[in-house]
MIDRENDO-479123 format. One record per residue (C-alpha): residue number from 0; x, z, y; chain. Coordinates in nm, 4 decimals. Example, Ala and Ser with C-alpha at 12.3 -4.5 7.8 and 13.67 -1.06 7.14 Angstrom:
rec nulo 0; east 1.2300; up 0.7800; north -0.4500; semar A;
rec nulo 1; east 1.3670; up 0.7140; north -0.1060; semar A;
This chain:
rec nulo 0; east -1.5542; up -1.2203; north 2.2473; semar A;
rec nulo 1; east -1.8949; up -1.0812; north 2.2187; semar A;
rec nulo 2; east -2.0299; up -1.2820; north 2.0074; semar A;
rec nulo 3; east -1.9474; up -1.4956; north 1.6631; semar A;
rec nulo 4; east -1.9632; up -1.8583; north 1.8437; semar A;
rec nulo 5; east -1.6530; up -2.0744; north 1.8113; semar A;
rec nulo 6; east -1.4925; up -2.1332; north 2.1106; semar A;
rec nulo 7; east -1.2505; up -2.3608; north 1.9370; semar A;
rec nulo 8; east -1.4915; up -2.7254; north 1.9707; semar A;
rec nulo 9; east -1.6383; up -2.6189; north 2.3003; semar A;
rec nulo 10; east -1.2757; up -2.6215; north 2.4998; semar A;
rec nulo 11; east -1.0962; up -2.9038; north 2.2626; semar A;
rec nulo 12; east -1.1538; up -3.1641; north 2.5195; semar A;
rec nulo 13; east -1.0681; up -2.9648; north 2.8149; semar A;
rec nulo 14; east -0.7447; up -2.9657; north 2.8339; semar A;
rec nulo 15; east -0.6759; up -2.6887; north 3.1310; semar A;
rec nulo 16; east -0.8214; up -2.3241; north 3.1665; semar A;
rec nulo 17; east -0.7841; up -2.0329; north 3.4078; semar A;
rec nulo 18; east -0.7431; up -1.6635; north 3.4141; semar A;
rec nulo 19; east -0.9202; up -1.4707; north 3.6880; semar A;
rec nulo 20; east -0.9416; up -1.0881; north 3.7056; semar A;
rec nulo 21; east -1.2318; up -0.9128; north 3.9377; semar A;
rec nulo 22; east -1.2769; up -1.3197; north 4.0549; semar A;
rec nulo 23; east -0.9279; up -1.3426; north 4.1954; semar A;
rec nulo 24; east -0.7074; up -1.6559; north 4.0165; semar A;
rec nulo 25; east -0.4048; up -1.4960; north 3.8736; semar A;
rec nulo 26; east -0.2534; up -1.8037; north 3.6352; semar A;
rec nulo 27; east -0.3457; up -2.1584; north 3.4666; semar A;
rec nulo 28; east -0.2380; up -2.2741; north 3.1524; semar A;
rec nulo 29; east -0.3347; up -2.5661; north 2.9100; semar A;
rec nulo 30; east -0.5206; up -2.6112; north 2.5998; semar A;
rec nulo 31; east -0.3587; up -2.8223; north 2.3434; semar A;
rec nulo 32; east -0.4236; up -2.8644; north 1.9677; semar A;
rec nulo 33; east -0.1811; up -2.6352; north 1.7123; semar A;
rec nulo 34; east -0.0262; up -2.9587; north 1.6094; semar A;
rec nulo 35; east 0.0954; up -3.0894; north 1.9216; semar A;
rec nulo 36; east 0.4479; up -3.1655; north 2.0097; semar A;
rec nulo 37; east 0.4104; up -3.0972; north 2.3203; semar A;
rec nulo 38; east 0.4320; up -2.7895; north 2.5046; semar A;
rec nulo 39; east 0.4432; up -2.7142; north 2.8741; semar A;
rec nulo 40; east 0.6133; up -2.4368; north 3.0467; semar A;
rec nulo 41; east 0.3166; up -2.2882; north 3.0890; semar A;
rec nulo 42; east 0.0319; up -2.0605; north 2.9005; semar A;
rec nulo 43; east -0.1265; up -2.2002; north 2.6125; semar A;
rec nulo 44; east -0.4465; up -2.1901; north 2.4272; semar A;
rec nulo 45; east -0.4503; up -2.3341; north 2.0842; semar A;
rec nulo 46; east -0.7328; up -2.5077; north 2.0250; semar A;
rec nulo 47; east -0.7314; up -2.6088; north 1.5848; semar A;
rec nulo 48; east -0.6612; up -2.5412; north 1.3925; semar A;
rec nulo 49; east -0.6517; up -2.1279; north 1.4641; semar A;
rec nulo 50; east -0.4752; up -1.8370; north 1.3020; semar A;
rec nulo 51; east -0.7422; up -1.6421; north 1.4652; semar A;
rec nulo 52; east -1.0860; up -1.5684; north 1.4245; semar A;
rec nulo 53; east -1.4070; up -1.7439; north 1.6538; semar A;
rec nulo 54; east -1.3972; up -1.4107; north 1.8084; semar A;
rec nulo 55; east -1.0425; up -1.4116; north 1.9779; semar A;
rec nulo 56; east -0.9349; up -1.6546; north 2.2296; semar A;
rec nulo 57; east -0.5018; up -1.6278; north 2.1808; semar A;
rec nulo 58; east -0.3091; up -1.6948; north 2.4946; semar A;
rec nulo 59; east 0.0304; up -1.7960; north 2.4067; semar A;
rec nulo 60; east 0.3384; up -1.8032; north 2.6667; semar A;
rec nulo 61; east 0.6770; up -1.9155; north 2.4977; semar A;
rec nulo 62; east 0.9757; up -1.7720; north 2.6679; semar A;
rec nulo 63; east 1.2502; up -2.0162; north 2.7957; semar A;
rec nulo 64; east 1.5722; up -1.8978; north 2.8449; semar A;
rec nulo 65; east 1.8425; up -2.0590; north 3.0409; semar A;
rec nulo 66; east 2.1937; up -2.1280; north 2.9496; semar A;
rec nulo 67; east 2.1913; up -1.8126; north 3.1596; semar A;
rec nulo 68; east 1.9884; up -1.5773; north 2.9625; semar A;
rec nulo 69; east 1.7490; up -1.6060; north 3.2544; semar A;
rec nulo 70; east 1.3573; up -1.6870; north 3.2405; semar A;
rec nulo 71; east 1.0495; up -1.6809; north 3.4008; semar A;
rec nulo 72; east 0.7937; up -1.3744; north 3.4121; semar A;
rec nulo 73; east 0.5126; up -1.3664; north 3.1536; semar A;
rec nulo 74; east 0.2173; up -1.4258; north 3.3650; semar A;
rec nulo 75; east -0.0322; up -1.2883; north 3.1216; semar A;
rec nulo 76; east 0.1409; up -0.9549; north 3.1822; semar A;
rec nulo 77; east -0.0245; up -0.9895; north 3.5712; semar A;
rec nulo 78; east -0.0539; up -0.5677; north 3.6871; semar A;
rec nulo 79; east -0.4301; up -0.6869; north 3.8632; semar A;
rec nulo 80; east -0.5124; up -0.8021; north 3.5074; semar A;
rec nulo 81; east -0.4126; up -0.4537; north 3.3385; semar A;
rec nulo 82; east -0.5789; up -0.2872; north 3.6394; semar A;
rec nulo 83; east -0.9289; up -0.4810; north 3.5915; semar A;
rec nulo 84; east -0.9572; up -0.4299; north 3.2261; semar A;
rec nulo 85; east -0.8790; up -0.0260; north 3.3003; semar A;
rec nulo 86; east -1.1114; up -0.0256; north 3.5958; semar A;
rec nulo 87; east -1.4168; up -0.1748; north 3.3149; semar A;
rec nulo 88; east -1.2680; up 0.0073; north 3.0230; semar A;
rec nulo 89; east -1.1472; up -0.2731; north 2.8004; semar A;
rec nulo 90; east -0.8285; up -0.2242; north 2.8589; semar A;
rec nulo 91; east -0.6040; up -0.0988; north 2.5404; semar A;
rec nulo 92; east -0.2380; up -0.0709; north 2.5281; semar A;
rec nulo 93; east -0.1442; up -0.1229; north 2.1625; semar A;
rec nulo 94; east 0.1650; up -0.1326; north 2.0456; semar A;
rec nulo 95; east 0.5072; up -0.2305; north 2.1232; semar A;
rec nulo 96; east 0.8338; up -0.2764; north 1.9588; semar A;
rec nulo 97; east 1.1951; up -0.2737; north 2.0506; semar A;
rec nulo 98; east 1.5350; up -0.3477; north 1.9035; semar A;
rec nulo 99; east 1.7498; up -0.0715; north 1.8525; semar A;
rec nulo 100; east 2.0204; up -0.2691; north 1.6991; semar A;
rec nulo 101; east 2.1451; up -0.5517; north 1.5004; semar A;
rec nulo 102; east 2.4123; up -0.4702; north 1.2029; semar A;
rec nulo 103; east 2.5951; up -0.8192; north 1.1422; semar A;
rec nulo 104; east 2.8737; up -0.7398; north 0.8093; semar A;
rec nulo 105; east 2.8749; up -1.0792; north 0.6825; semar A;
rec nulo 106; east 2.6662; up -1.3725; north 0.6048; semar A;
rec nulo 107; east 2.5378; up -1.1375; north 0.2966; semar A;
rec nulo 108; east 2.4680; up -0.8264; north 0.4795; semar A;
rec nulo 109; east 2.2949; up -0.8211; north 0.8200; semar A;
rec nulo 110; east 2.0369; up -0.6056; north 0.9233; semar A;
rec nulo 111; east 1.8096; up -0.5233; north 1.2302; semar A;
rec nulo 112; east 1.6173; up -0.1881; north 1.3045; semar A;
rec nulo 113; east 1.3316; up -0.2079; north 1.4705; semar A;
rec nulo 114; east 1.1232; up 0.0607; north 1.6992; semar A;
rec nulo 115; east 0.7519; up 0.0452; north 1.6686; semar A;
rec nulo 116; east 0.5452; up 0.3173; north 1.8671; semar A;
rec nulo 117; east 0.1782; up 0.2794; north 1.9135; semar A;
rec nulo 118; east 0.0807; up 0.3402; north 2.2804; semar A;
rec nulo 119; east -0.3067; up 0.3374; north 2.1903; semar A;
rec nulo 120; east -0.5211; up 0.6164; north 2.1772; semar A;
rec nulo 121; east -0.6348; up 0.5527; north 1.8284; semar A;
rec nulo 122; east -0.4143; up 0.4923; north 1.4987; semar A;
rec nulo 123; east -0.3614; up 0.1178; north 1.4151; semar A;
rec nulo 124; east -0.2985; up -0.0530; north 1.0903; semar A;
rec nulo 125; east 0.0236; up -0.2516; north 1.0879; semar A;
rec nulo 126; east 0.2225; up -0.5908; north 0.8622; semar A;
rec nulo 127; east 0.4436; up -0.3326; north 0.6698; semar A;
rec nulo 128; east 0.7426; up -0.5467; north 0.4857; semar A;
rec nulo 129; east 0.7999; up -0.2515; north 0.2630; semar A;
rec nulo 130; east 0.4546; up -0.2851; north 0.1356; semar A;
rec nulo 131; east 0.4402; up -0.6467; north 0.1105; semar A;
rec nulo 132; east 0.7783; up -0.7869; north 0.0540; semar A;
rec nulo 133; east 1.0345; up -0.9230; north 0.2864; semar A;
rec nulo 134; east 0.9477; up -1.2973; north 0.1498; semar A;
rec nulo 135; east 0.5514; up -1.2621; north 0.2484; semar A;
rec nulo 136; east 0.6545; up -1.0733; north 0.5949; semar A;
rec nulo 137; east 0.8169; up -1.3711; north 0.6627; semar A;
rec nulo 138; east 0.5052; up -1.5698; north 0.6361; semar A;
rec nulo 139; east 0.4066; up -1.4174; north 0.9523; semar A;
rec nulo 140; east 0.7287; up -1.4014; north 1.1797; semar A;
rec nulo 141; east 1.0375; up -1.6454; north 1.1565; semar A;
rec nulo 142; east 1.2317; up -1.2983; north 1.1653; semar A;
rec nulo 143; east 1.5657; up -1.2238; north 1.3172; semar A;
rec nulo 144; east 1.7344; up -1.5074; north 1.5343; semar A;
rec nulo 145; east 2.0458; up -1.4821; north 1.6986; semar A;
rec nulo 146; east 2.0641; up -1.7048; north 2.0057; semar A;
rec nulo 147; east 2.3455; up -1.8407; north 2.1935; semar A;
rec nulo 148; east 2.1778; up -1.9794; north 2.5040; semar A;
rec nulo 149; east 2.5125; up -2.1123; north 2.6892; semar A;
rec nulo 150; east 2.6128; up -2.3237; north 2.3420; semar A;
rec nulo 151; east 2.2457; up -2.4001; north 2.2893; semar A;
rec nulo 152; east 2.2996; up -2.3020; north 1.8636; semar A;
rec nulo 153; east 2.0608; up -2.0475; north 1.7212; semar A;
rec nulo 154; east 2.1399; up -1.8760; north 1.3993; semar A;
rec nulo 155; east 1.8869; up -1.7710; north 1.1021; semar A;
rec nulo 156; east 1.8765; up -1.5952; north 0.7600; semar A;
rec nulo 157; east 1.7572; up -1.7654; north 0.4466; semar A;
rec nulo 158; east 1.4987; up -1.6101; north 0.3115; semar A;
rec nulo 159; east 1.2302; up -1.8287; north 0.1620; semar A;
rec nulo 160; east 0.8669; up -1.7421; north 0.2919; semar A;
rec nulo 161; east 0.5733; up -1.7283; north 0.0551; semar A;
rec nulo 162; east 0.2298; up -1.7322; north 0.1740; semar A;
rec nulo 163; east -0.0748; up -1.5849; north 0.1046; semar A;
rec nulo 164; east -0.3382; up -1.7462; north -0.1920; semar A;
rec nulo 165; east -0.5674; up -1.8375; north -0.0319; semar A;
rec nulo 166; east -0.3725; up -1.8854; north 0.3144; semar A;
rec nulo 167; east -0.6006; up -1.7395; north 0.5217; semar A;
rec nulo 168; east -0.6780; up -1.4062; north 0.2895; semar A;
rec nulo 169; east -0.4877; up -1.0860; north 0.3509; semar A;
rec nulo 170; east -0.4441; up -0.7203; north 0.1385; semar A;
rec nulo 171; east -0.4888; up -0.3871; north 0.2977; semar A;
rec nulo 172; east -0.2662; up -0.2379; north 0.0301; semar A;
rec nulo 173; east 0.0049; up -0.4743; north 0.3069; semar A;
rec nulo 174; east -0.0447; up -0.2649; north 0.5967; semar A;
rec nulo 175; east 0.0354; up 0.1202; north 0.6786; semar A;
rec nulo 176; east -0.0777; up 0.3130; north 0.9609; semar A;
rec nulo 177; east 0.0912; up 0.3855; north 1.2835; semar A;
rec nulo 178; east -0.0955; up 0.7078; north 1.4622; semar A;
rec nulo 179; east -0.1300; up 0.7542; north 1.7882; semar A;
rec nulo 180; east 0.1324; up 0.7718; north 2.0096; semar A;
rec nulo 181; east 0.3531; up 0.7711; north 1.6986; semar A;
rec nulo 182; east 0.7155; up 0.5636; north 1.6500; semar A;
rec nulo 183; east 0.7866; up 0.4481; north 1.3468; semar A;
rec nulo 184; east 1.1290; up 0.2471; north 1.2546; semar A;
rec nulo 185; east 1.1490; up -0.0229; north 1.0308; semar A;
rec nulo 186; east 1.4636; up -0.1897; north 0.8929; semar A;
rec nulo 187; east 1.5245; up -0.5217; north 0.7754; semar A;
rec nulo 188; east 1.8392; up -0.6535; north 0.5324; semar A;
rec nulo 189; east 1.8953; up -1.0012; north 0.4837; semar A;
rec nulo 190; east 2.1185; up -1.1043; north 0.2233; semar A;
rec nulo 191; east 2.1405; up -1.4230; north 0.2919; semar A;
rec nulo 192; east 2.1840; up -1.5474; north 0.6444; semar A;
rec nulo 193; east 2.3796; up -1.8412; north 0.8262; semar A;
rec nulo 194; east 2.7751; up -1.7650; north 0.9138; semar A;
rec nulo 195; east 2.7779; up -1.6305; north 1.2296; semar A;
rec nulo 196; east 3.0779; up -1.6710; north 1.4866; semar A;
rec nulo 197; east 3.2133; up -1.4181; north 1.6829; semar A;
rec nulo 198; east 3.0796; up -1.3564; north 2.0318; semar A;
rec nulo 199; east 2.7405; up -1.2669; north 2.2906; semar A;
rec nulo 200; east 2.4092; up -1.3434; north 2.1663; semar A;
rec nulo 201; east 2.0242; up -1.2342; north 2.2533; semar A;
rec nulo 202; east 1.8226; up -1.0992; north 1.9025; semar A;
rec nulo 203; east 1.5225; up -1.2744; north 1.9004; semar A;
rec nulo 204; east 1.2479; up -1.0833; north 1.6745; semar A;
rec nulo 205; east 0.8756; up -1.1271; north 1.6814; semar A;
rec nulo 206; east 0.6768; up -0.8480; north 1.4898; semar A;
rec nulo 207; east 0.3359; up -1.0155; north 1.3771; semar A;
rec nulo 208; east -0.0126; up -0.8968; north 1.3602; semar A;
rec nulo 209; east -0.2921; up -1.0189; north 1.1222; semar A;
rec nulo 210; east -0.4842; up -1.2857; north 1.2345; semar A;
rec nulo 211; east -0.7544; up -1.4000; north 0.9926; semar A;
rec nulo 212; east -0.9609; up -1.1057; north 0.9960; semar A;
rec nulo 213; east -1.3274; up -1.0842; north 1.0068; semar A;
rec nulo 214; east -1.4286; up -0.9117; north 1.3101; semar A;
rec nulo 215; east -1.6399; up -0.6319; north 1.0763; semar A;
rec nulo 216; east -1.2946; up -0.5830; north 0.8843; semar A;
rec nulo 217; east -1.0967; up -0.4891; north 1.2129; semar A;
rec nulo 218; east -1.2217; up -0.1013; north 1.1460; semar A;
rec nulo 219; east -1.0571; up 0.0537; north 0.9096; semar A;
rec nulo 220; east -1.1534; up 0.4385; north 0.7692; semar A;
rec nulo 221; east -0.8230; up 0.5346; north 0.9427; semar A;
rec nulo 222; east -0.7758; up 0.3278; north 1.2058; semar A;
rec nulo 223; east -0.8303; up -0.0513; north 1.3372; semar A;
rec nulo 224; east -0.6048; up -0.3615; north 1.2116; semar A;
rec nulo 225; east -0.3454; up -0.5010; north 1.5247; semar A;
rec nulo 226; east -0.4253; up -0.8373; north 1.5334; semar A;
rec nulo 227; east -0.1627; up -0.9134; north 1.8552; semar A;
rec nulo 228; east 0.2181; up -1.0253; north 1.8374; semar A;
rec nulo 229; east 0.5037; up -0.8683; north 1.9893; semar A;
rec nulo 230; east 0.7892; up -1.0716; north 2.0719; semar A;
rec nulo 231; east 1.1465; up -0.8896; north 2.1518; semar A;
rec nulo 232; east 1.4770; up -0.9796; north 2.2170; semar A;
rec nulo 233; east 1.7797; up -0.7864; north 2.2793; semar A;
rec nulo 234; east 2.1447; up -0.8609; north 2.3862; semar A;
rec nulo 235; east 2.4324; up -0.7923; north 2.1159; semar A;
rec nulo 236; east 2.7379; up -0.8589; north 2.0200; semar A;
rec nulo 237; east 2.8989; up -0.9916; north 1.6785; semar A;
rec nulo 238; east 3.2687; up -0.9418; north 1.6720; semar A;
C-alpha cells in the first residue's frame, strides 16, 4: 500500500475479493473477520482485528491435508503473479525456510533445525529465538507440530507463550540480520513436549515475521524488518 489509509473498514462488509495480475483473474478468496469460526478452503483476508499494519493487505491460504498427505496448490504462489510484479519491479523474493530435520529422544528432549536463507537482494532483519527467548518466539508461531494425517491426532510441545507489553510493541534488540543470499540455521529444543508414538508424521513449522511495525520502522541501518510468514512442513519418522 501506498498510502497510510486503512483498508481494514472499507472491505469489512464485502465479504469476497479478487486477485488479478496485468488484468488477467488468477484466484478469489473471502474476507472474513479474525474472529470467525469459519474458514473456507479458500484465500483469506482478515479484516479486524489485524496483526498488520493499514499499510499491508495479508492474504492468508491454510493448507489442508488429506488423510493422504495430499493438498491443494497455494494459489497465491500463481507464476503470472511473480512474473507481473518482476515485469513492474515490485517483485522481492525474501526469504524462505526449510526443515532439515526433527530429533525426537523423548517427551523431554526433541528438537528441530531449521534452514533460513534470504533470497533477497538486500539483508533482512529476522524473529531470532536466541535473542528473545523460546517462550516470546512462541508468541509468534505455534512452533513444531507433528501431524498424523491418516489418524487425524496432531502432537505439540508445552511451552507456555508470553507476549509482548504492550501486545502490539516489539524490540529490535529481538531480531538479527540475515544478509543477502545468506543461510543461517536455527535450532529449537523443547523440553517439554506431548508423548509421541512411534510411526510417519509431516513436521509442521511456521517461522513468523513481525507484524506491527510502523511502515517508517521497516528500514533498518542494516537492513529492512521481514514482516511475511513462512510455513513448512516436512515428512519424518519417530521410531
Amino acid at each position: 500500500m501506498k498510502n497510510n489509509k486503512s483498508f481494514a473498514n472499507d472491505i469489512e462488509e464485502i465479504g469476497s475479493f479478487t486477485v488479478y495480475a496485468d488484468g488477467v483473474e488468477i484466484y478469489s478468496g473471502s474476507t472474513l473477520p479474525r474472529a470467525s469460526s469459519f474458514w473456507p478452503f479458500e484465500p483469506v483476508i482478515h479484516t479486524q482485528p489485524s496483526f498488520y499494519g493499514d499499510y499491508i493487505i495479508p492474504i492468508v491460504f491454510i493448507q489442508i491435508i488429506d488423510s493422504l498427505g495430499n493438498s491443494l496448490p497455494d494459489p497465491r504462489e500463481d507464476e503470472r503473479i511473480v512474473e507481473t510484479l518482476k515485469k513492474y519491479n515490485q517483485f522481492h523474493s525474501g526469504l524462505s525456510c526449510e526443515i532439515n530435520s526433527v530429533q525426537y529422544s523423548s517427551p523431554n528432549n526433541v528438537g528441530i533445525e531449521l534452514q533460513l536463507s534470504n533470497n533477497d537482494s538486500f539483508d533482512y532483519y529476522y524473529l531470532d529465538p536466541d535473542k528473545m527467548g523460546i517462550n516470546l518466539f512462541h508468541y509468534f508461531t505455534n512452533g513444531l507440530l507433528l501431524r498424523d494425517f491418516f489418524n487425524k491426532k496432531t502432537f505439540t510441545h508445552k511451552i507456555e507463550a508470553i507476549h509482548p507489553e504492550p501486545w502490539d510493541t516489539w524490540k529490535i534488540e529481538w531480531l538479527s540480520v540475515i544478509k543477502s543470499n545468506e543461510t543461517k540455521i536455527i535450532t529449537l529444543t523443547y523440553d517439554s513436549f506431548e508423548n509421541v508414538t512411534p510411526g510417519e508424521y509431516k513436521a509442521t513449522f511456521v517461522f513468523p515475521g513481525l507484524g506491527h511495525v510502523n511502515k517508517e520502522d521497516i528500514q533498518q541501518n542494516n537492513g529492512k524488518i521481514w514482516l511475511g510468514q513462512l510455513d513448512v512442513i516436512k515428512d519424518i519418522t519417530i521410531e
